[in-house]
Phi, psi and omega in degrees: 000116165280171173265139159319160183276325184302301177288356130321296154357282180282329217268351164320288192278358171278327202284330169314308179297262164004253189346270193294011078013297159318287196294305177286348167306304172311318200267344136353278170296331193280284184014288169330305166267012188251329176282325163308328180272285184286323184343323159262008178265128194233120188262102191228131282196136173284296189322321193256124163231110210243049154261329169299112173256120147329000000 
């Protein structure tokens, strides 16, 4: 049986869905595990405090 141009079609745009799903799944996790790992570092300069009044 061959497939139709309609079922290419679809059978396109699950595979189109499905990547980007894939992809945005990655850049979730790393997001996740890039906060897990840096989660208490905070790069803040002694000198500059900006809770401090002069």
């Amino acid at each position: 049986m061959r497939a139709t141009f309609t079922q290419k079609v679809i059978l396109c745009m699950v595979a189109g869905f499905l990547a980007a799903c894939l992809i945005q799944w990655g850049k979730v996790f790393v997001e996740g595990a890039d906060d897990a790992l840096n989660k208490g570092y905070k790069h803040t300069s002694p000198a500059i405090s900006l809770t401090a009044k002069p």
